[in-house]
DRENFIVEX-251679 format. One line per 2 residues: their letters; for each residue x, y, z of N, C-alpha, C, O. Coordinates in steps of 0.02 Angstrom, whole numbers, plus 50000, padded with zeros to 5 digits. Layout:
A) X Y Z X Y Z X Y Z X Y Z; ... .
This chain:
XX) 55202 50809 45861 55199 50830 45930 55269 50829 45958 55304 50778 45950; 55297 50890 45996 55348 50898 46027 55345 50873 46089 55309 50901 46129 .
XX) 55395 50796 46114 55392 50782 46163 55459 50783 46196 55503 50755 46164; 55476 50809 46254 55538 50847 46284 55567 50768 46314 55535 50736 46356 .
XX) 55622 50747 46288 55626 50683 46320 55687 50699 46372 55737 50723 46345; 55690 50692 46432 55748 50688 46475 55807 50624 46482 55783 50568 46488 .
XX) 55861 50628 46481 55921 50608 46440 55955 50614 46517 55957 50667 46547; 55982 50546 46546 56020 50550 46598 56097 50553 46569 56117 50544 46511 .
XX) 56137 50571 46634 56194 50570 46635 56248 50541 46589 56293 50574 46562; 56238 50472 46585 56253 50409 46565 56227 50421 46483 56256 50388 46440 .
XX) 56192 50451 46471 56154 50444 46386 56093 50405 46367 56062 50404 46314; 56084 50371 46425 56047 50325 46396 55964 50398 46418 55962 50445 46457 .
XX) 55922 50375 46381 55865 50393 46377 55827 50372 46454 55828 50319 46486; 55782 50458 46474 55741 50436 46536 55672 50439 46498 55655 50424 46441 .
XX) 55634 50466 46559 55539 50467 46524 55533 50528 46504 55573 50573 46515; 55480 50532 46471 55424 50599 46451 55407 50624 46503 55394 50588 46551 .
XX) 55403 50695 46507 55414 50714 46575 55320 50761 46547 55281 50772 46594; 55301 50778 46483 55236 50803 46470 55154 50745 46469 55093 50755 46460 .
XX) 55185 50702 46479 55126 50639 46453 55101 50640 46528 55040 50651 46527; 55119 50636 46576 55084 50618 46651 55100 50670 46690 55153 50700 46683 .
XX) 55054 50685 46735 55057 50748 46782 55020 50725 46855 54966 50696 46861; 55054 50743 46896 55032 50726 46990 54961 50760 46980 54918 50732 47013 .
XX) 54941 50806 46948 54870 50849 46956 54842 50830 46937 54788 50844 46965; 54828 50768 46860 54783 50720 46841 54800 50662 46899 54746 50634 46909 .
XX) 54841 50638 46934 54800 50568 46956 54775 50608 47040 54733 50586 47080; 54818 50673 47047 54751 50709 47105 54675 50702 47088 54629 50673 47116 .
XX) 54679 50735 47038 54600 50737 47019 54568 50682 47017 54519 50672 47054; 54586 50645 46980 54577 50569 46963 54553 50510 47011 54512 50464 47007 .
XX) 54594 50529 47053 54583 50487 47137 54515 50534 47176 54464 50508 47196; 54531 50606 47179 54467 50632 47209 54412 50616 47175 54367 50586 47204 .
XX) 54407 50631 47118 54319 50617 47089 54327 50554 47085 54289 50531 47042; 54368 50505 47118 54344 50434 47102 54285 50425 47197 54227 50410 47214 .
XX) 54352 50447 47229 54322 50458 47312 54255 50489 47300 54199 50474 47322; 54275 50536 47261 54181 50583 47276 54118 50517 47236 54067 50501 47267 .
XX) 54132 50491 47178 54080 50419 47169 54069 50383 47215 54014 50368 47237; 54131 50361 47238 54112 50296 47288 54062 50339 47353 54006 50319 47365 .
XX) 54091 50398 47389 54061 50403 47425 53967 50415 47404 53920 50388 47435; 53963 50441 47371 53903 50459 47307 53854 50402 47309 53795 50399 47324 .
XX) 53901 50357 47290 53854 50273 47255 53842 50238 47353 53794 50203 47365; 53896 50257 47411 53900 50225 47455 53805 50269 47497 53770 50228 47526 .
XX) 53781 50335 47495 53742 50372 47502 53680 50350 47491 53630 50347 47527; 53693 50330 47425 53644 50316 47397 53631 50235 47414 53569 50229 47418 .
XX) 53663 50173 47425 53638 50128 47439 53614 50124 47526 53573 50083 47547; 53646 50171 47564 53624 50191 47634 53567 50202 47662 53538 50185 47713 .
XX) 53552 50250 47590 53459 50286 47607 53442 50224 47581 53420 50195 47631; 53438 50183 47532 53399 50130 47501 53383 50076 47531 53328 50048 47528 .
XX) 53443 50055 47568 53432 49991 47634 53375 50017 47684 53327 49983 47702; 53390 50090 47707 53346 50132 47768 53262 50134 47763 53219 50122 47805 .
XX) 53259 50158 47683 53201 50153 47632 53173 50083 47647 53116 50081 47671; 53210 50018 47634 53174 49974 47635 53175 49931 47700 53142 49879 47695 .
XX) 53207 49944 47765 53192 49924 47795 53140 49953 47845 53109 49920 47886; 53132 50037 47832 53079 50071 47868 53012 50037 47834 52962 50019 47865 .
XX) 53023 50032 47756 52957 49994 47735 52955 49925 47749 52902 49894 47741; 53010 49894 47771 52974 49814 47794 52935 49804 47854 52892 49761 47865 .
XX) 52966 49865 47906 52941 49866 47979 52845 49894 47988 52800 49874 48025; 52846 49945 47938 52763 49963 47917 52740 49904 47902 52690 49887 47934 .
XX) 52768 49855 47850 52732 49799 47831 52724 49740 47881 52692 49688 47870; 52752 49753 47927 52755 49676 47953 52698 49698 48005 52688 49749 48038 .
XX) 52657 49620 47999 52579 49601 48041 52625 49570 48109 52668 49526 48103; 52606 49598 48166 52632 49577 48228 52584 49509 48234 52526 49520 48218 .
XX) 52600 49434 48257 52580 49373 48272 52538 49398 48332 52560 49442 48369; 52471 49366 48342 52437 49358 48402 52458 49311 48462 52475 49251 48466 .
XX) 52447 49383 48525 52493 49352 48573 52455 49289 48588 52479 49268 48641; 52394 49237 48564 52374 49189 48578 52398 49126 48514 52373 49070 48511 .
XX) 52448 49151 48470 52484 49128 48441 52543 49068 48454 52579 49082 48501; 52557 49007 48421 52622 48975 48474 52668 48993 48448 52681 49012 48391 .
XX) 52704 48984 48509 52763 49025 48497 52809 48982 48452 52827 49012 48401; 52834 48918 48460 52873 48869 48423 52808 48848 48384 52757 48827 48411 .
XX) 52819 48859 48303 52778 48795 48244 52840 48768 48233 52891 48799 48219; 52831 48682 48242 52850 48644 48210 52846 48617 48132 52794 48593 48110 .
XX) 52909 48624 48091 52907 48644 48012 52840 48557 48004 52832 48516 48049; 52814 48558 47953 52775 48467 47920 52845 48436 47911 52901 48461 47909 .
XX) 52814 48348 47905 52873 48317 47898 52897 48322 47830 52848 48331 47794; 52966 48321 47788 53016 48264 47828 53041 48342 47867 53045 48402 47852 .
XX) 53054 48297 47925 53084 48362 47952 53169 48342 47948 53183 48297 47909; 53206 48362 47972 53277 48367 47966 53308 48303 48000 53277 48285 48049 .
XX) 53360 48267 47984 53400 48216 48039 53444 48252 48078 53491 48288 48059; 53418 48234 48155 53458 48260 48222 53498 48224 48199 53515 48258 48150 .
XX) 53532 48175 48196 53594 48118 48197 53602 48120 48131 53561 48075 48124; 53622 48134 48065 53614 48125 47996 53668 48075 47983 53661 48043 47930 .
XX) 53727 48059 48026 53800 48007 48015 53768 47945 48054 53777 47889 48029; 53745 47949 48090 53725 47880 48125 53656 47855 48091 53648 47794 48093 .
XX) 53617 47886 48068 53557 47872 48031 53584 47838 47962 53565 47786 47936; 53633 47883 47943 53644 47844 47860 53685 47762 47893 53670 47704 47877 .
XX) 53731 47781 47935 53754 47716 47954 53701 47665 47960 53697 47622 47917; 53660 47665 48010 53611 47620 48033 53568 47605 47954 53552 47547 47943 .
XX) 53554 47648 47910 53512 47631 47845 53555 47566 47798 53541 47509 47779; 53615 47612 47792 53664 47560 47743 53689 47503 47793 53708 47462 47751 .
XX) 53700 47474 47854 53687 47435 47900 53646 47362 47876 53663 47304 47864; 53571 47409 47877 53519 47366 47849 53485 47358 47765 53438 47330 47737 .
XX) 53527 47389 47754 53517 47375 47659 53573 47330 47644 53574 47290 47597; 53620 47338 47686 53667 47282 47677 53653 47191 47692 53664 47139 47662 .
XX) 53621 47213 47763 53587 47147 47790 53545 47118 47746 53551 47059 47729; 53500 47157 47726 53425 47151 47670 53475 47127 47601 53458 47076 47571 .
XX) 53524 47157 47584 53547 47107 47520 53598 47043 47529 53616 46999 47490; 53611 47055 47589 53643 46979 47604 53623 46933 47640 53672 46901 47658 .
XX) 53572 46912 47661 53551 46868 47700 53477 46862 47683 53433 46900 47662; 53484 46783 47704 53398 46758 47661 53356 46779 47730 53389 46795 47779 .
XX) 53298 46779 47733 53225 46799 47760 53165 46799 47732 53137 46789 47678; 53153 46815 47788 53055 46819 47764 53036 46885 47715 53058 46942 47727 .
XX) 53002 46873 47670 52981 46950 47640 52917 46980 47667 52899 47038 47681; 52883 46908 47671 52822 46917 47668 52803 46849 47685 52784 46814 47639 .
XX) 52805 46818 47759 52801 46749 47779 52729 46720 47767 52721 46660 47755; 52663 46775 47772 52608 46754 47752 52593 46732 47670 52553 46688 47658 .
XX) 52621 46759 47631 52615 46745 47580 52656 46704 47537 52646 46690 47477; 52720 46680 47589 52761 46636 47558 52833 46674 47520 52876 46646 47487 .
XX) 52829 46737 47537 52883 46755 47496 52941 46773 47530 52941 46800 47585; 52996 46755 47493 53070 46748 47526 53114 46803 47514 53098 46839 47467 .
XX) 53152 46814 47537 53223 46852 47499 53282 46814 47522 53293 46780 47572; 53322 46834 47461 53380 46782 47452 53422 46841 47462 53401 46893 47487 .
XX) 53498 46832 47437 53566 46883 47433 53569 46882 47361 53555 46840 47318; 53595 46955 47361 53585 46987 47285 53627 46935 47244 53607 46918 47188 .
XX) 53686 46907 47269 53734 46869 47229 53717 46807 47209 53741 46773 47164; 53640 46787 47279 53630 46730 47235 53568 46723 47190 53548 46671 47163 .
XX) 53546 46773 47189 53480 46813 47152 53541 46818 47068 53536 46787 47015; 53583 46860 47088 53589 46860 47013 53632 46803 46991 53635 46792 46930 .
XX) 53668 46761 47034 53661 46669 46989 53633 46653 46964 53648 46646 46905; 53573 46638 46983 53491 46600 46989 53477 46640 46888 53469 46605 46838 .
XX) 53479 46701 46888 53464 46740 46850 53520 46734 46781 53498 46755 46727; 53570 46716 46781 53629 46716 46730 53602 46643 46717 53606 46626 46658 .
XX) 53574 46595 46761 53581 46514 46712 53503 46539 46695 53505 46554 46635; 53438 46549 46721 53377 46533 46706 53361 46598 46637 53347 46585 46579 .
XX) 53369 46651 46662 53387 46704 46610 53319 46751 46651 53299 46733 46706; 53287 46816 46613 53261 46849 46637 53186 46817 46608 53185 46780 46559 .
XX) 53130 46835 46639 53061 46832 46622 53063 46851 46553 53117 46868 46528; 53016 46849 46524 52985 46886 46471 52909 46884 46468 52880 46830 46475 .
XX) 52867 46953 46456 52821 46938 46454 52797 46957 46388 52814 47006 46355; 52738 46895 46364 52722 46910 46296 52680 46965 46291 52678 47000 46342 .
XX) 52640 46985 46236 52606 47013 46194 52526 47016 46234 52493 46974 46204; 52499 47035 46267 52422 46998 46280 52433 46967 46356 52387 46965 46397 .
XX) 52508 46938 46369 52500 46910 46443 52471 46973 46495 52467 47034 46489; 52454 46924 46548 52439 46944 46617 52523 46970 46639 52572 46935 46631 .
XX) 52523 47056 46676 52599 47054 46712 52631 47015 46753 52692 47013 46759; 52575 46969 46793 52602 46932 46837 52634 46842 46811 52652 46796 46848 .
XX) 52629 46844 46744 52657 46789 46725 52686 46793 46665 52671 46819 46611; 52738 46756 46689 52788 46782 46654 52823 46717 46610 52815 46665 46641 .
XX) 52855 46707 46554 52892 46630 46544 52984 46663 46527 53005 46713 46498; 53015 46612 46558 53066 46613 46547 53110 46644 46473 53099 46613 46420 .
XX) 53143 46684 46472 53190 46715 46406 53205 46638 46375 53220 46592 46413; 53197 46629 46295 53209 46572 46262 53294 46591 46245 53323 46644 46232 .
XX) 53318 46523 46250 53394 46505 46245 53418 46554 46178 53388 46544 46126; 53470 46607 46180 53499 46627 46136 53541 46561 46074 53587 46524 46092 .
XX) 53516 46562 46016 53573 46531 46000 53660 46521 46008 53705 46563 46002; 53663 46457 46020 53728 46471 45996 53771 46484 46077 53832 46476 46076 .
XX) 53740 46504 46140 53753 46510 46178 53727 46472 46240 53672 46488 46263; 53767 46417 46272 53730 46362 46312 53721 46411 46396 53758 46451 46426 .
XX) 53651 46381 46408 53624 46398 46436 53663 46347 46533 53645 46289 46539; 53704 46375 46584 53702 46322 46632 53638 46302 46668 53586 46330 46684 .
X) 53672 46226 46677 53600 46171 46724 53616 46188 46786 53584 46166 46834 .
């Protein structure tokens, strides 16, 4: 292929003056405009299409209808920063400080730190084979590892 190369002044080599032409990226740019506008037509009628068909579909509410439904619970937190505050507040209280759990029945709560003391010298429950869940006997002494009094 004969390609006409243009040669400046200086010698040094310019471009190919046959490989690119202003009339290909004319064209090029118009039939790109004529798609877009094309594809833009066509999603126009399609939105129109479906919103003329949502308006046929939609059942008008009876005007003896209420006007505000309230969503079922949980419903949303008006305050959502002061609510978590006030929660972690009292989960904090509830793991640090002793109280009643359950004053009719005798049961206490302690602080987690001294819950898990209590728990590092005595060790965890274990329940056997056949026991009842609610009774439980103490984890037997690992060898080899003294147990604190």
């Amino acid at each position: 292929m004969d390609h006409a190369i243009h040669q400046s002044p200086n010698g040094s080599s310019g471009h190919e003056s046959r490989d690119t032409g202003v009339a290909l990226i004319a064209w090029s740019a118009a039939g790109l405009a004529v798609v877009v506008l094309i594809v833009f037509l066509l999603m126009w009628g399609t939105f129109n299409l479906l919103k003329n068909d949502q308006q046929a579909n939609d059942v008008s509410l009876s005007p003896l209808a209420p006007a505000v439904q309230i969503p079922p619970q949980p419903q949303l937190e008006v305050h959502p920063y002061e609510q978590l505050q006030q929660l972690r507040a009292r989960e904090h209280n509830e793991l640090t400080t002793y109280g009643w759990q359950d004053k009719k029945a005798g049961i206490v709560r302690i602080p987690i730190d001294r819950a898990m003391d209590i728990m590092a010298q005595k060790g965890f429950p274990v329940q056997l084979p056949g026991q009842h869940p609610g009774v439980a006997k103490p984890a037997p002494a690992t060898p080899g590892v003294p147990h604190a009094k």
